[in-house]
C-alpha positions in Angstrom: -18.4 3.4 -25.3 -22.2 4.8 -26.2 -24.2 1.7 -25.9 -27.8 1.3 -27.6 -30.1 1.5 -24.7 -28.2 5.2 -24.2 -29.7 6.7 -27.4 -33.3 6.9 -26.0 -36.5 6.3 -27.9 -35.8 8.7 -30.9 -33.0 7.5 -33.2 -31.6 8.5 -36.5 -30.0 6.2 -38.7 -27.0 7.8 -40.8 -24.8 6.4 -43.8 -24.2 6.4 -47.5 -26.4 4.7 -49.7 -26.3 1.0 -49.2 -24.5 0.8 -45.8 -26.8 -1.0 -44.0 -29.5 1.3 -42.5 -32.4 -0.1 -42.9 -31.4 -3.7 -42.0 -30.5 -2.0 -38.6 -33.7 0.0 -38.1 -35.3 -3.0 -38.3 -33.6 -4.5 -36.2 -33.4 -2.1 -33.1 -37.3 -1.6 -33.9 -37.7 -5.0 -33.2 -35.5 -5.4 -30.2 -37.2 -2.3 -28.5 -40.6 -2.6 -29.9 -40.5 0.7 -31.8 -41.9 2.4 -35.2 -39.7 1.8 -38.3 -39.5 4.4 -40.6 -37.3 4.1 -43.7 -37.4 7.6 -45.4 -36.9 6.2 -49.1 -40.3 5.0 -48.3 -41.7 8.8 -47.1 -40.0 10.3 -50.3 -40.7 8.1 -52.6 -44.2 6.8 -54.2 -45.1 3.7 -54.2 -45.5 1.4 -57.1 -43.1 3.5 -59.3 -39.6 3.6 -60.0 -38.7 5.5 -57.4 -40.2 8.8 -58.6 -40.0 11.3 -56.0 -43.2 12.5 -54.1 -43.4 16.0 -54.3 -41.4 18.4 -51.8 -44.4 19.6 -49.8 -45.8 16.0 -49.3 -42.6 14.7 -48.2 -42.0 17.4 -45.8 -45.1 16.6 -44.4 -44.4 13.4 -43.7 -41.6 13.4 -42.7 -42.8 16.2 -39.8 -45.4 13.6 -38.6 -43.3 10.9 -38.7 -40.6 12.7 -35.8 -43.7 14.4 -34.2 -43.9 10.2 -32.6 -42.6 10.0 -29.0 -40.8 6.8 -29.9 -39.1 6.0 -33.1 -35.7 4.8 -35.1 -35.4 6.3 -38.6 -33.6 5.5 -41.6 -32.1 7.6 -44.1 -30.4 10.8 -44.7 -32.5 13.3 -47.0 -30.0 16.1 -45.6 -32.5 19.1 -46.4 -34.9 17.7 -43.7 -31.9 16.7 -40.9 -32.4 19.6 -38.5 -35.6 19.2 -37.6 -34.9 15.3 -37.4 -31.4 16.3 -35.2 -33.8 18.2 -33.1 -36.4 15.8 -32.5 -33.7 12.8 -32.1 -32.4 11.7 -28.9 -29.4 9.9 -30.0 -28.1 9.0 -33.6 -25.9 5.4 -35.2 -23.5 6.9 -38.1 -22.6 4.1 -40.5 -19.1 4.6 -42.5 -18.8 1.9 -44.9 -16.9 2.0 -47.6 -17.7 2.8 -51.2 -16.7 -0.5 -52.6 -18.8 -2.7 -49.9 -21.8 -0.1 -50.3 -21.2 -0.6 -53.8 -21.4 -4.3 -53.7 -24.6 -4.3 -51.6 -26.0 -2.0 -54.2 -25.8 -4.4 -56.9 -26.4 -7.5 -54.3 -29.9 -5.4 -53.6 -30.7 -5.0 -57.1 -30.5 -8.3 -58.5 -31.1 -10.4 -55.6 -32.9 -9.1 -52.7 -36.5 -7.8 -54.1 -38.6 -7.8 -51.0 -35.0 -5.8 -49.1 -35.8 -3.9 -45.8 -36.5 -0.3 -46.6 -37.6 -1.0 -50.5 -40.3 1.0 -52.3 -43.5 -0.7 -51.9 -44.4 -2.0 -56.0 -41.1 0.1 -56.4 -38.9 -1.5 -58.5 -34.7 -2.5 -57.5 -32.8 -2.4 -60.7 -29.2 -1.1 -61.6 -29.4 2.4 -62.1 -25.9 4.7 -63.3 -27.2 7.5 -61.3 -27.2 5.4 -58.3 -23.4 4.2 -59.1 -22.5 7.6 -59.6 -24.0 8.8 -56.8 -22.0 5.8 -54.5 -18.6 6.3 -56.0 -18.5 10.3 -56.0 -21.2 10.8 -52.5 -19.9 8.8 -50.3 -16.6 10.4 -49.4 -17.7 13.7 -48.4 -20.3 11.9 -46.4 -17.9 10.6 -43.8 -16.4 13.9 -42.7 -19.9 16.0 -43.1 -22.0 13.9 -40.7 -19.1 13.3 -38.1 -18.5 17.3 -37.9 -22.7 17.6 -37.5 -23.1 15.4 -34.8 -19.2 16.8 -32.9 -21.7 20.0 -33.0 -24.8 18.8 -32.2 -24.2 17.0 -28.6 -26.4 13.6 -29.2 -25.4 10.8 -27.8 -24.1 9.0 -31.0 -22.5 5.7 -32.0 -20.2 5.5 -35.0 -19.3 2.4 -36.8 -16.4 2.8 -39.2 -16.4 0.0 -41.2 -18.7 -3.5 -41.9 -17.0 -5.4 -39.2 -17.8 -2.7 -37.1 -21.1 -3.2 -37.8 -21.6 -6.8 -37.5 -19.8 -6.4 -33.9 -22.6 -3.9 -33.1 -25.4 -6.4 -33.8 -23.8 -8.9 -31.8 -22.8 -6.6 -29.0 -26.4 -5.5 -28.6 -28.3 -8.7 -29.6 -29.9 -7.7 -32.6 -30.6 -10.0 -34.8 -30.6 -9.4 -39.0 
C-alpha cells in the first residue's frame, strides 16, 4: 500500500466538493512542514461571495503556485489539472459519497465559518447551485479521476469512502 511519505514534496489533493480536502492539506502541510494551497482560494476573490477571479489571473496563479519545489494542493479546477499532474509527484483521490459530501456541505455552511480552505471575507451560505452541483457531479467524478491517474503513473493513494479517510489520518499521524 502507497504510504504518505511515498508521494514526495508535490501533492495533489482530489475529490468532490466537500469530501474533505482541505482539512487534509492542512494536515499533511503541517505534518511535513509544507505550503498549503487551497485552490477555492486562487480562483476565487476575496471578501465576495465567491465571485470568480478572472480566467487569466487564476491561471496565473495557479502556475506560480506549482512552480514551488515543495507543496500539497487542494482542489480540482479540472481545466488547470495537467499542468498540476505534471508538476505533482504523487496525488490522494478522495471518493466520498454524495450524501456525506452533502451533509458536510450544509454542516460547512451553517456551522463552520472560519472552515479550512474558506474564501477569505468570502461568505459560507446554502447555495442550490452548490447542491446541484453535489448530487449530479459527484458520480462521474469517481470514475474520471481514477482512469486519469491509471494513465498518468503517480504514485497515488485512493480513499474510497469516509472511514477510509479517517483510517488514513490515523495510519499516518495526522492530526485534524
Amino acid at each position: 500500500m502507497t504510504a504518505l511519505a511515498d508521494l514526495g514534496p508535490r501533492i495533489v489533493i482530489l475529490g468532490p466538493s466537500n469530501s474533505g480536502k482541505s482539512t487534509l492539506a492542512d494536515a499533511i502541510g503541517r505534518a511535513r512542514d509544507v505550503p498549503v494551497i487551497h485552490l477555492d482560494q486562487l480562483h476565487h476573490r476575496p471578501n465576495t461571495d465567491w465571485r470568480p477571479r478572472p480566467a487569466e489571473e487564476f491561471l496565473d496563479l495557479h502556475d506560480r503556485a506549482i512552480a514551488g519545489s515543495r507543496w500539497v494542493m487542494d482542489g480540482n479546477y479540472r481545466r488547470l489539472l495537467p499542468q498540476r499532474l505534471d508538476r505533482a509527484s504523487g496525488a490522494i483521490l478522495i471518493k466520498t459519497s454524495r450524501a456525506t459530501s452533502l451533509f458536510r456541505y450544509f454542516r460547512r455552511s451553517w456551522f463552520e465559518k472560519d472552515r479550512r480552505g474558506g474564501l477569505e471575507g468570502g461568505k459560507e451560505s446554502v447555495k442550490w447551485g452548490m447542491i446541484h452541483h453535489i448530487l449530479l457531479g459527484t458520480p462521474p467524478f469517481r470514475t474520471r479521476f481514477s482512469s486519469v491517474f491509471a494513465r498518468d503513473g503517480l504514485p497515488i493513494i485512493e480513499l474510497g469512502d469516509a472511514s477510509a479517510l479517517s483510517a488514513f489520518y490515523r495510519s499516518e499521524g495526522l492530526d485534524r
